[in-house]
C-alpha positions as a Python dict, from the first residue, in 0.01 Angstrom:
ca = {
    (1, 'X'): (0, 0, 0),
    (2, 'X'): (-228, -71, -309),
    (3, 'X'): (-603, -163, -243),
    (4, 'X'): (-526, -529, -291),
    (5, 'X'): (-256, -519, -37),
    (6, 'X'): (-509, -338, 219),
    (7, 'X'): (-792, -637, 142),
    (8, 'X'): (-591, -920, 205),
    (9, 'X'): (-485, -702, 543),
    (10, 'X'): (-843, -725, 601),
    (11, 'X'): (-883, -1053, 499),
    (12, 'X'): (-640, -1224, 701),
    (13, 'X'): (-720, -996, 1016),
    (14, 'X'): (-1068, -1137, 1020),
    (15, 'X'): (-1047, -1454, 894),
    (16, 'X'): (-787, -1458, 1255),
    (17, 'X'): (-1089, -1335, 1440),
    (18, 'X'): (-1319, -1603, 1339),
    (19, 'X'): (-1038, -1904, 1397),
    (20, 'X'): (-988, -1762, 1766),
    (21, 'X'): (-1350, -1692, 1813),
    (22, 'X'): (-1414, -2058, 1730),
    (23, 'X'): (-1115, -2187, 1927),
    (24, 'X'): (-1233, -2026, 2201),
    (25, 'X'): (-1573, -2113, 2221),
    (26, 'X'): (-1476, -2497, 2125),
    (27, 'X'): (-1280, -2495, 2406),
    (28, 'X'): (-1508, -2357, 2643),
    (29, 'X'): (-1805, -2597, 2532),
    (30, 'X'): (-1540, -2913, 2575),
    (31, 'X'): (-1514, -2794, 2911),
    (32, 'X'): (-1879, -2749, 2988),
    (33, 'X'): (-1934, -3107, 2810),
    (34, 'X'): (-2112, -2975, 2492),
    (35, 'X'): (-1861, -3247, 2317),
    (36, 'X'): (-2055, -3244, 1990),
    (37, 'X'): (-2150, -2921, 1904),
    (38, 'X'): (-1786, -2867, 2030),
    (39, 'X'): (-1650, -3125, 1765),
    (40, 'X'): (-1871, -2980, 1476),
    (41, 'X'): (-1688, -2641, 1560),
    (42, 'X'): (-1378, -2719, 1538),
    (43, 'X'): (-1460, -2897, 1204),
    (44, 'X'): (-1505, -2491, 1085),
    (45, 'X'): (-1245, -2355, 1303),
    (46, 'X'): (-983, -2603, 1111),
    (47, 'X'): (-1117, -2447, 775),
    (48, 'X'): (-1021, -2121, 861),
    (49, 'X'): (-741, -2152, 1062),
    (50, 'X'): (-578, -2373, 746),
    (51, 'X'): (-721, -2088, 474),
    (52, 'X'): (-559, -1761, 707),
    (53, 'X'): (-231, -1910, 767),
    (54, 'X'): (-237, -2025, 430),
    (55, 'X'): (-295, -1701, 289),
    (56, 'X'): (14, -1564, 511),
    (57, 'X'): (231, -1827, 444),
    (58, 'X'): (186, -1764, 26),
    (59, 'X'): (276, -1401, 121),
    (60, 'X'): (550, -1390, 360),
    (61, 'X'): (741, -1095, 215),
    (62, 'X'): (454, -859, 324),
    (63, 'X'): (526, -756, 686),
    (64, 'X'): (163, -621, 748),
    (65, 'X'): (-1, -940, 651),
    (66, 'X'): (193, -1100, 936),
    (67, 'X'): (126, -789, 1162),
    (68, 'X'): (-276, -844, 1055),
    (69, 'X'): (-251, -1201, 1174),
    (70, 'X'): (-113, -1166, 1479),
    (71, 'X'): (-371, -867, 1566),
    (72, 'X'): (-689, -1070, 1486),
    (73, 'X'): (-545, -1369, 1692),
    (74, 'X'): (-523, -1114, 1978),
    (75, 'X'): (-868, -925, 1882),
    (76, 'X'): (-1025, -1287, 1899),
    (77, 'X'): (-907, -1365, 2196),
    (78, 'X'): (-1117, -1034, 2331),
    (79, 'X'): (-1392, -1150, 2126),
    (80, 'X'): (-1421, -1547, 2215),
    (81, 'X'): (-1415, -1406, 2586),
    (82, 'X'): (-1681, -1163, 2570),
    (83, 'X'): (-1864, -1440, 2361),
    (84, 'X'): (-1824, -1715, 2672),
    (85, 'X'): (-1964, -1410, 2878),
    (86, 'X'): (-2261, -1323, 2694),
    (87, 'X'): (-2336, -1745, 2653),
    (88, 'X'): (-2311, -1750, 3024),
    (89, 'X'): (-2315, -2160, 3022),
    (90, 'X'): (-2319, -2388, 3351),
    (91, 'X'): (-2412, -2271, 3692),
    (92, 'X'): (-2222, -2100, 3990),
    (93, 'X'): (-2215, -2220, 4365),
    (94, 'X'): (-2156, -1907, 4603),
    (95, 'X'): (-2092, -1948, 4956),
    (96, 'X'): (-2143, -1609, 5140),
    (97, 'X'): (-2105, -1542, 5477),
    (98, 'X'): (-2287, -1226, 5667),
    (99, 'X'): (-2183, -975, 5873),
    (100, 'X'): (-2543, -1014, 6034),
    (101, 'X'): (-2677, -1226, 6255),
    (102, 'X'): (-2954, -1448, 6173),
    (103, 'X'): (-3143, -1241, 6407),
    (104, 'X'): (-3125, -956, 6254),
    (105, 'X'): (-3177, -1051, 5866),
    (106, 'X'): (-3290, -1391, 5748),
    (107, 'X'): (-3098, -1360, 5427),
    (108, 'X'): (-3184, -1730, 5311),
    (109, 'X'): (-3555, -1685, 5356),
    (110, 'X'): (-3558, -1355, 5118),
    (111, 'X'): (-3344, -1524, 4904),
    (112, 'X'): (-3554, -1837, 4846),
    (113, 'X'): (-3859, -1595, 4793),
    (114, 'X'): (-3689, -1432, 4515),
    (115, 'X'): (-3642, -1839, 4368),
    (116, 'X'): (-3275, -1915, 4456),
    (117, 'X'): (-3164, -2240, 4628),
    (118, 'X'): (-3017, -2157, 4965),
    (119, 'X'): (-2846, -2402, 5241),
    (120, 'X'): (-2777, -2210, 5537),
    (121, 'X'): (-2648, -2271, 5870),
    (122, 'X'): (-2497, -2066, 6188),
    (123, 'X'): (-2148, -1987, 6161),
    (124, 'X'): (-1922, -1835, 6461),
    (125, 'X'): (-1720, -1590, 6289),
    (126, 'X'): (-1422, -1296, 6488),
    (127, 'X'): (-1702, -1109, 6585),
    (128, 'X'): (-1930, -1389, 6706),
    (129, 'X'): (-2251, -1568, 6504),
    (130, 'X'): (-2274, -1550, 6148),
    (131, 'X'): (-2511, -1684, 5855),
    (132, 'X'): (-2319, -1915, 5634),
    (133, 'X'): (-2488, -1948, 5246),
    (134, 'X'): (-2484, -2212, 4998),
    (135, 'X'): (-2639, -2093, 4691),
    (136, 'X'): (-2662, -2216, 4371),
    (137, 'X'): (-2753, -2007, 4074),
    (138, 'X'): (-2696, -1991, 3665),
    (139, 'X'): (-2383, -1823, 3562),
    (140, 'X'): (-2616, -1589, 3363),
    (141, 'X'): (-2764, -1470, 3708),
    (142, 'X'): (-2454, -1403, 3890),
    (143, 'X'): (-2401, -1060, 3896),
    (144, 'X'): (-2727, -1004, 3961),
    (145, 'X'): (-2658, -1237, 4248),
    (146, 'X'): (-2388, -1057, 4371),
    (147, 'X'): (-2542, -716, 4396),
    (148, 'X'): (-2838, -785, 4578),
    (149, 'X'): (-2594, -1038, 4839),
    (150, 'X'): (-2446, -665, 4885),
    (151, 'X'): (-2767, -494, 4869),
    (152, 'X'): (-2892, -659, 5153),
    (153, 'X'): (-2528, -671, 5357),
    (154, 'X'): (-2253, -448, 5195),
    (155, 'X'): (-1972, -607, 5429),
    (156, 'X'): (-2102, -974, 5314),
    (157, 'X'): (-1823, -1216, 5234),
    (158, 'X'): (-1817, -1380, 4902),
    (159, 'X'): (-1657, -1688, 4708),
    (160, 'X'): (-1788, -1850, 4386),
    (161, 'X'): (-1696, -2145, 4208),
    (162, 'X'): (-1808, -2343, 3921),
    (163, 'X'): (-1988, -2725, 4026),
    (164, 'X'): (-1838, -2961, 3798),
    (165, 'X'): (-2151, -3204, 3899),
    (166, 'X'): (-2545, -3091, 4022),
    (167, 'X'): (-2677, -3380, 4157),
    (168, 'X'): (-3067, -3415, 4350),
    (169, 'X'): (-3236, -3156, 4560),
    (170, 'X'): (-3585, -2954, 4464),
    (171, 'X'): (-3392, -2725, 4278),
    (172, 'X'): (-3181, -2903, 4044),
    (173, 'X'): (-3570, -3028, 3921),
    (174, 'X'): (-3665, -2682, 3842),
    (175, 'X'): (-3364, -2594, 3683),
    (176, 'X'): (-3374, -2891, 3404),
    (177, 'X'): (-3773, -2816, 3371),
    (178, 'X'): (-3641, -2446, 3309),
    (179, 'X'): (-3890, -2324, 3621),
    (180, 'X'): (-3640, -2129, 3837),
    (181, 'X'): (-3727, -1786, 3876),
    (182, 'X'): (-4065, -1810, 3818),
}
């Protein structure tokens, strides 16, 4: 393979990077309701998308062009996720239910001194009472979330989702005055 041969292999591999990338992200900011700065991305990602599969279109012939494509589509696809993890966008609701009694740990009480929002209520679980939790926390703080939940009760029960709507309470007002964990 000459050195020309080997750039436009390069070329077209990331060229497929950035398209995904983009596609990704766009996608993932539509669905968060970033519609504009969505829109203005795909504006780019339509640029390269039309200027890689152009350049393997012009050059069928050459298997490893076509082989580069397809491996930057699938390297972007690794990429655009780890991207949509790093950006972290929206906010995650956790319900969590503990193996201890209310009794025994006050798990909403430390929890709302360390600045989350907590509901929390009595459960009856199997084994008898149980606290039931209702917390709401940025998607960038989730893990950290998660470990101390286990910290404080390694047996604790978890589920997480993503709100599609936040509406009223005292801590939706700290979150848009950007106040949370302070």
């Amino acid at each position: 393979m000459t050195s020309t041969a080997i750039t436009m292999v390069l070329i077209i591999f990331i060229i497929n990077i950035v398209y995904v990338t983009l596609s990704t992200t766009r996608m993932i900011l539509t669905l968060k309701g970033y519609r504009y700065v969505a829109a203005l991305i795909s504006i780019i990602e339509v640029v390269v998308y039309i200027v890689g599969l152009g350049l393997v279109l012009d050059n069928l012939n050459e298997i490893h062009n076509l082989i580069a494509y397809a491996l930057g589509f699938g390297t972007g696809i690794v990429v655009g996720s780890k991207l949509e993890e790093k950006m972290s966008l929206g906010y995650i609701m956790v319900s969590a239910i503990s193996t201890e009694s209310e009794s025994e740990i006050n798990l909403s009480t430390l929890l709302r001194e360390e600045g989350y929002g907590v509901t929390s209520w009595t459960a009856n679980g199997l084994e008898g009472a149980r606290q039931a939790l209702q917390i709401l926390t940025p998607r960038k703080d989730e893990v950290k979330l998660y470990s101390r939940l286990k910290e404080i009760d390694p047996k604790i029960f978890i589920i997480a989702y993503e709100p599609k709507t936040i509406h009223g309470g005292f801590w939706v007002k700290r979150v848009r005055r950007g106040k949370l964990f302070s």
